[in-house]
N, C-alpha and C positions, 0 to 999 in steps of 0.2 A: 271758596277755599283755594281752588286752582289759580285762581289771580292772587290770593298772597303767596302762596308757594313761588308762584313762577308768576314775577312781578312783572322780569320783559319781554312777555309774549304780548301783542300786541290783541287789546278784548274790541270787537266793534262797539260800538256805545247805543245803536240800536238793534242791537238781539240782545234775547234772555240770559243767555248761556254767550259763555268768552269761545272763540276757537281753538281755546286750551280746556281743552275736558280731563277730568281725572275721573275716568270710572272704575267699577268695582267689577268682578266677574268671579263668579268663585271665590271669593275672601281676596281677589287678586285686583291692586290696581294697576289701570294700564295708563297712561296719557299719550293722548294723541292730540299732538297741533297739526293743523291743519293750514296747506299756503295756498296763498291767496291768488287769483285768475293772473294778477301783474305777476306777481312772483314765475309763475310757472311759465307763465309767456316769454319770460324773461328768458330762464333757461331754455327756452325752446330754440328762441334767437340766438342765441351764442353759437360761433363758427365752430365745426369740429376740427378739429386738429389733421392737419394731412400730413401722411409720412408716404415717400415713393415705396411701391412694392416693385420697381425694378430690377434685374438680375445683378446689371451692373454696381447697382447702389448697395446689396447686398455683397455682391465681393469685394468693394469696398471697406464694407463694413468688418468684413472679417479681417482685414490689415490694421493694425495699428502700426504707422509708422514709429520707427524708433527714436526721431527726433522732436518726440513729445512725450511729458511725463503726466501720470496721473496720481492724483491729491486724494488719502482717499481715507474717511473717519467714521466711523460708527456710532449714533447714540443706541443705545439698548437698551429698555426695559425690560426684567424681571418681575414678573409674579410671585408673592412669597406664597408662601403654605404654608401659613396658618390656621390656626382654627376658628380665629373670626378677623374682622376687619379691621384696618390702621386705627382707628379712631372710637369705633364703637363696638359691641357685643354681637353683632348680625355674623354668623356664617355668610360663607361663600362659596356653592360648588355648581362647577362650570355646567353648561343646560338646563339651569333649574327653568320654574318656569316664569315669565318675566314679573318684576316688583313683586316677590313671595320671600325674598329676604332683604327689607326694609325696615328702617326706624326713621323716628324725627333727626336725627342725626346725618345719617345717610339722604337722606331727602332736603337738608339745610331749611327747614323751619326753625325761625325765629325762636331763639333761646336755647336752643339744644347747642349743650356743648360737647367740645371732643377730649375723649383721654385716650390716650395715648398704647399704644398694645406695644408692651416690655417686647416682648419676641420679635417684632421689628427692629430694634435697635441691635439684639442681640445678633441677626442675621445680617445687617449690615456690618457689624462687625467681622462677622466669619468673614463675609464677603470681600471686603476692606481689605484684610489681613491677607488671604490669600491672593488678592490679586496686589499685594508686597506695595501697599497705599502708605501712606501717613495719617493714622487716624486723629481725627480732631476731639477732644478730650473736651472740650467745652465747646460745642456747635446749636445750633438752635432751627426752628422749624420760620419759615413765611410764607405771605400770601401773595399766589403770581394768581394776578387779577386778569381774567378774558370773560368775555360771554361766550357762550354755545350751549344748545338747549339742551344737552343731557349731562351740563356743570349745574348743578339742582342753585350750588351757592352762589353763583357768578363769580368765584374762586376757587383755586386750586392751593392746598396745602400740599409746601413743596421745599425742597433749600436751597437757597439762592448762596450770599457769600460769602457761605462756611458750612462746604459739606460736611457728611461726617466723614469722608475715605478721600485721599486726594495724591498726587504725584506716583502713581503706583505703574507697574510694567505687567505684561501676560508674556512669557514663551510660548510659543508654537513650535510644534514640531511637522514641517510638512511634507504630507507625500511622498512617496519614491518615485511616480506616477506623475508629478507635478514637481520634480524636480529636487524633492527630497532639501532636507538642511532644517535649521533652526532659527527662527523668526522671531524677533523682544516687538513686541507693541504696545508703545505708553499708555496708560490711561490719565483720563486727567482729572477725572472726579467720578467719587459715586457718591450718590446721596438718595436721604428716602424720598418719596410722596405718598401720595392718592392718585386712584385712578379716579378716570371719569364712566360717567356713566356709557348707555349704547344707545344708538339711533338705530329702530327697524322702519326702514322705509318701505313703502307700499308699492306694489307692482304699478301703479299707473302714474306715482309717482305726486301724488296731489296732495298729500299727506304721511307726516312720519310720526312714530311709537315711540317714549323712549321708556326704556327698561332701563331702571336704578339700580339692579343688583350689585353691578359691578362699582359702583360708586363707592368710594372710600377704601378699594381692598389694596392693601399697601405694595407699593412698589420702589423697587430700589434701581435708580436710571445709572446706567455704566455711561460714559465718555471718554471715547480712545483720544490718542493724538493721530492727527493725520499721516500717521506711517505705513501705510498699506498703497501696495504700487498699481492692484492688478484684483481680479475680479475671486482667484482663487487662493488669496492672503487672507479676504476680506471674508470668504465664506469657512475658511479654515481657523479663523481668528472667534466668529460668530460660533463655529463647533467646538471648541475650546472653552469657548463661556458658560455655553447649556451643560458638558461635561461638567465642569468645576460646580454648576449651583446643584447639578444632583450629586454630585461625589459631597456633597455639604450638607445636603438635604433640604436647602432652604427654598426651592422649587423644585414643580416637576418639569420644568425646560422645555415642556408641548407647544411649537410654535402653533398649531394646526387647533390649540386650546385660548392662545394668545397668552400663554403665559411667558414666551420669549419673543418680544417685538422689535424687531431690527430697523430703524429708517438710517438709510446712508446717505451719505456728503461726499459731490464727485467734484473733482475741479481738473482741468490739464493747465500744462502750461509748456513753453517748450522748454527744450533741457538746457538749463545754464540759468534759467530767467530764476530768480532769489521770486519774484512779487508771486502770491497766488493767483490763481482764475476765478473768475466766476463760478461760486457753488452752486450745483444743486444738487437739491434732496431728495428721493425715490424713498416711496413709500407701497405698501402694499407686498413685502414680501414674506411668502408665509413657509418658504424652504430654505436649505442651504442654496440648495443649487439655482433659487431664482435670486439669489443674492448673487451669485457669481456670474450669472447670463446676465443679470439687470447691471452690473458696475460695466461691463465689457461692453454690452449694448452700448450702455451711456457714454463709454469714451470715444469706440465708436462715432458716432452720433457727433460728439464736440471738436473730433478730430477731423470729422468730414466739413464742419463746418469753418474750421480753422483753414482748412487746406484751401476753400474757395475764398478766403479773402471776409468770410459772414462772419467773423468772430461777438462783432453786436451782435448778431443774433440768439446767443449765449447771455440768456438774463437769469438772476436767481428767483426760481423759481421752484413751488413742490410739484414733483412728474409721481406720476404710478404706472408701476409694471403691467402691463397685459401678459398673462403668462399664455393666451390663444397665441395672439398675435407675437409673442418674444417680442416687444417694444415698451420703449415709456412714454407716457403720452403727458403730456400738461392739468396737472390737475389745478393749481391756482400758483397766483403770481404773486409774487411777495416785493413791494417797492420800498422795502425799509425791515430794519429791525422792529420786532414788536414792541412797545410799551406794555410791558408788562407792570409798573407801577408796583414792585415788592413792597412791603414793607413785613417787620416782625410781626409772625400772628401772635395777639396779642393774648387767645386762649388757652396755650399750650406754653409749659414753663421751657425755659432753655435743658438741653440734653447733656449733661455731665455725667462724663465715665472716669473712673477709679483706676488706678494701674492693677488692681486684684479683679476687678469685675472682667478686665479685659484679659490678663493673664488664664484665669480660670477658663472663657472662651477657646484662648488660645491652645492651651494643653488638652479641651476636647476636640478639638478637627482631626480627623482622619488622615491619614495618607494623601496627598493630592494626586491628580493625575499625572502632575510635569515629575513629584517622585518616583511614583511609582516607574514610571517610562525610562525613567533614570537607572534605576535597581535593577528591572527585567534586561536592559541592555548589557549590563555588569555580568548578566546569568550565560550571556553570548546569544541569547536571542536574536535576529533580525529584525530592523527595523515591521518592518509587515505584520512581524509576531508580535511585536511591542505595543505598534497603533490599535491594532485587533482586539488583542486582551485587556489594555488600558482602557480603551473606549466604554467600554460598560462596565460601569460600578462593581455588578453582580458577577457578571464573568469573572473578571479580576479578583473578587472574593472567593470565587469556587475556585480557581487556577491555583491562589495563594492555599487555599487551605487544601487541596491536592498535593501541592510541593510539601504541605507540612510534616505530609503522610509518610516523607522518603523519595516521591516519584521524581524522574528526571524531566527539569523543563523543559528542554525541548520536544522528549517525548510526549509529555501532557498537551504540550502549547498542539502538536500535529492531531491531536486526538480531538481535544477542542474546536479547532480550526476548521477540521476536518468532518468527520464525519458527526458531531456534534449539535455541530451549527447547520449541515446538514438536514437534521433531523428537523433541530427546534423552527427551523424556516419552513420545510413542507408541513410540521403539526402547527404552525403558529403559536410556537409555544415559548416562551423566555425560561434560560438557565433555572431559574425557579422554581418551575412548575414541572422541568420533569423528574424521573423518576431517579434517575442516577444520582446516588451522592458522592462527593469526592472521595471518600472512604474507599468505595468499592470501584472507580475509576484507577488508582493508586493500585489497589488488588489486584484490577486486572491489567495492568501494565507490568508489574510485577509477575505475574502466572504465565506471560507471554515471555518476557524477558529470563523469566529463567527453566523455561522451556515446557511448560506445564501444557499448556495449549499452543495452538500455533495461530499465524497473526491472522490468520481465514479466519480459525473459530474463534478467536477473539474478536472480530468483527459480529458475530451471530452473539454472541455472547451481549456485548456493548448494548445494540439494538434490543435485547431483551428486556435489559437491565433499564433503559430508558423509553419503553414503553409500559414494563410492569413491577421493575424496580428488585427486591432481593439482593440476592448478596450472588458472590462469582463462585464461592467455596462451591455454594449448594448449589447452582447453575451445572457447573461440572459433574459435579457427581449423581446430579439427577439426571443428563443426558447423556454420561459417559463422555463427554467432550477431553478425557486426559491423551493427549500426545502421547500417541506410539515413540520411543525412543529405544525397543529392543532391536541390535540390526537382524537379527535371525527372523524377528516375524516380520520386517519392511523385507528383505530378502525374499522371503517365501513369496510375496505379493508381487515383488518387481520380476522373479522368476515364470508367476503365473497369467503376468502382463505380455512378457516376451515370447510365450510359448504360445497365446491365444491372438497373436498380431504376428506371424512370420512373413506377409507382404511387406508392413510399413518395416520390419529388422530388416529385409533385403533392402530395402528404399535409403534407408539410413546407413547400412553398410555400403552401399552405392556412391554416398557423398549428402545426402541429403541429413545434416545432422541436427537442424531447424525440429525432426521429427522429435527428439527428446524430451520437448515440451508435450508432446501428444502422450510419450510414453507417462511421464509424470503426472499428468493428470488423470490418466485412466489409475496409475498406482492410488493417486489422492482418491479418487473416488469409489475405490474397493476399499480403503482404509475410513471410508465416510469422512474425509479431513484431517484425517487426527496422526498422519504419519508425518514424523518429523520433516521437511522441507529437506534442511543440511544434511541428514542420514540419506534419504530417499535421493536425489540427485548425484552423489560420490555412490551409490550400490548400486544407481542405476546405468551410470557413466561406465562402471567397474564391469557391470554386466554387460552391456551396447558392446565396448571396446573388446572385449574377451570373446566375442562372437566373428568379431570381425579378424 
């Protein structure tokens, strides 16, 4: 059975059994091919890759000279989430454990055919659309033919030359910290596929696993144009993207899940030259920020080589990140374009959308992020409060429905910002999951602002409310927390503060008037908090001054 399945694994002709096993464990199949003594010898012999650990080579590395420019494009794949796969009925949820959600489909035995999962199309459309594409109305699916042993078909269902999304742009908005401004970066296609399956190799390395789960789960691959100059365009451009598929819903954006997989394309060239450089493309990065050390390292790298005269030494070639070592290192050489041999898969009908099928799409998307950012800045927000609260879907949901309540946003935005995210970061907890609702956030901004409590005990308050939740009304008046605002009884207090401290009144009538703060706080702490601030500092000034 393993030699029909998986027809180019190579079976000895003298043993029982092929070096392609497919066994069972648990109701679970695994396969494991096995390489061969050449094979591994093989690998054993190949040179490792040398980079100087020099000091000097390193502060080198950190200049880029400014009379070189860097070439710099992204493909991206996206993970959808859905509820089963591109092509067939299997579920897919990340960890499972390996070939436990598998069909004849997914495994490409002979005669299983594929249909087609509607909610891919319709998620590339969202997708399409917001990243402001040309959708293709009539586009079709093909077969990009390779070997590799966890392609179960020895092809990928994929779209070659008519995606469904094409000439589209992404804004960015970056940084204050990196320079701050607004960045358009083309895109030049999205289109669906399949994924492939995964390769678990063995610690000794003489044999690998592969796990078909992931085989067939659909994917929509992004293509920028080469308009990114610098390492933090390119990871700002990538954070942009994971935003927009979860403000969509159409992923959860986990690169650390693989469901957002970044490979970049680096070239320099110097500044004036029209011709590109030599690409190459780094693989292996599974954060923002090893995308923006890995594009920097690589120019780096090309720039050093350029300056000594090696510029041959610049072949295209695919590198991977060591994120120990901060380097890329040579993972394989590429001496041509691949022959991928498309042609129409001939299984799957061509993809035709309706201008209603797409409209209807259209009028359900949400708010995007580059609006959203657009409107909070209209509110006089700063940029920092913009990035902050647009950044996560959920935030941005409880912020808006805060505002809804009446509250002032820059007030909410400092409440959020502040002590908020505070909390949620020491409990590990998402906007979500705690207890506060916008409701009574709104309440208690309101209870402070119009003097009910003060902004001390509206701190005490908050943390209540977001560890056990309730409401501020009852908060109040079950701990007494209402602000003193009669001046007779802050009088009475500030009078019995002055008369039981006559060293620091001399200190302070002296010249020392820093002491005021001392007085104030012992008032605050006879009034357990709750004595107005604005009252308490004019009775108390009134009183200091009248002694003196």
């Amino acid at each position: 059975m393993a030699s029909a399945i998986f027809r180019s694994f190579q079976v000895h002709p003298f043993l029982l059994y092929p070096t392609t096993l497919l066994r069972q464990r648990n109701g679970v199949y695994h396969l494991t091919t096995k390489a061969t003594q050449s094979q591994t010898d093989t690998q054993q012999r190949q040179p490792q890759t040398k980079v100087s650990t020099s000091s000097t080579q390193s502060k080198k590395l950190d200049k880029i000279p400014k009379n070189y420019e860097a070439i710099i494009g992204i493909e991206t794949h996206v993970q959808l989430s859905t509820q089963t796969k591109a092509f067939c009925g299997c579920p897919y949820h990340y960890g499972s454990p390996p070939n436990s959600s598998i069909c004849p489909i997914c495994m490409g035995l002979p005669g299983a055919l594929p249909v087609l999962n509607s909610k891919v199309i319709e998620f590339a459309v969202k997708l399409g659309h917001a990243l402001n594409c040309n959708l293709a109305f009539n586009s079709k699916f093909d077969r990009k033919q390779y070997f590799y042993p966890d392609l179960p078909k020895g092809y990928q269902i994929s779209q070659f030359d008519v995606p469904i999304a094409s000439a589209g742009f992404l804004d960015v908005d970056i940084p204050v910290e990196f320079g701050g401004g607004r960045k358009r970066f083309g895109i030049t296609r999205v289109h669906m596929e399949e994924d492939a399956g995964k390769l678990l190799h063995a610690e000794n390395g003489n044999y690998s696993q592969v796990d078909l789960n992931r085989a067939g789960v659909p994917l929509l691959e992004i293509v920028s144009e080469p308009d990114m100059r610098n390492g933090i365009e390119a990871a700002e451009y990538a954070a942009e993207l994971q935003r927009l598929v979860r403000y969509l819903g159409v992923s959860n954006g986990n690169m650390q899940e693989g469901s957002l997989r970044c490979d970049v394309n680096v070239s320099i060239r110097p500044i004036g030259q029209s011709k590109f450089g030599t690409k190459i493309e780094i693989k292996n990065l599974n954060s923002f920020s090893s995308v923006s050390r890995a594009i920097d390292f690589e120019i780096s790298r090309q720039v050093e080589l350029h300056s000594q005269g090696q510029e041959d030494q610049i072949v295209q070639e695919t590198r991977l990140w060591e994120e120990g070592s901060q380097r890329t290192i040579t993972m394989r050489k590429k001496e041509g374009l691949a022959d991928y041999r498309y042609f129409p898969e001939p299984d799957l009908p061509a993809v035709i959308l309706s201008q209603e099928y797409v409209d209807d799409i259209i009028e359900s998307l949400p708010e995007l992020p580059e609006i959203k950012r657009r409107r909070y800045e209209q509110m006089g927000l700063s940029m920092q409060d913009v990035l902050f609260l647009a950044n996560d879907k959920n935030i941005a949901e409880f912020f808006d429905a805060t505002l809804a309540k009446g509250a002032d946003p820059k007030l909410v935005a400092n409440w959020i910002m502040s002590d908020i995210a505070a909390f949620m970061k020491n409990e590990k907890l998402t906007i979500n999951e705690i207890k506060l609702t916008p409701e009574e956030l709104s309440e208690l901004i309101a209870s402070i602002k119009g003097g009910t409590i003060s902004g001390k005990i509206g701190k005490e308050v908050l943390f209540e409310l977001l560890a056990k939740g309730g409401t501020v009304k009852d908060l109040i008046e079950k701990k007494d927390l209402v602000q003193i605002v009669d001046p007779n009884e802050i009088e009475k207090m500030v009078e019995k503060v002055i008369a039981e401290n006559p060293k620091q009144v001399e200190q302070y009538q002296g010249g020392k008037t820093k002491l005021q703060g001392f007085f104030a706080g012992q008032v605050m702490k006879l009034s357990k908090g709750k004595a107005n601030p604005g009252l308490l500092n004019r009775i108390l000034l009134e009183k200091l001054n009248s002694k003196s």
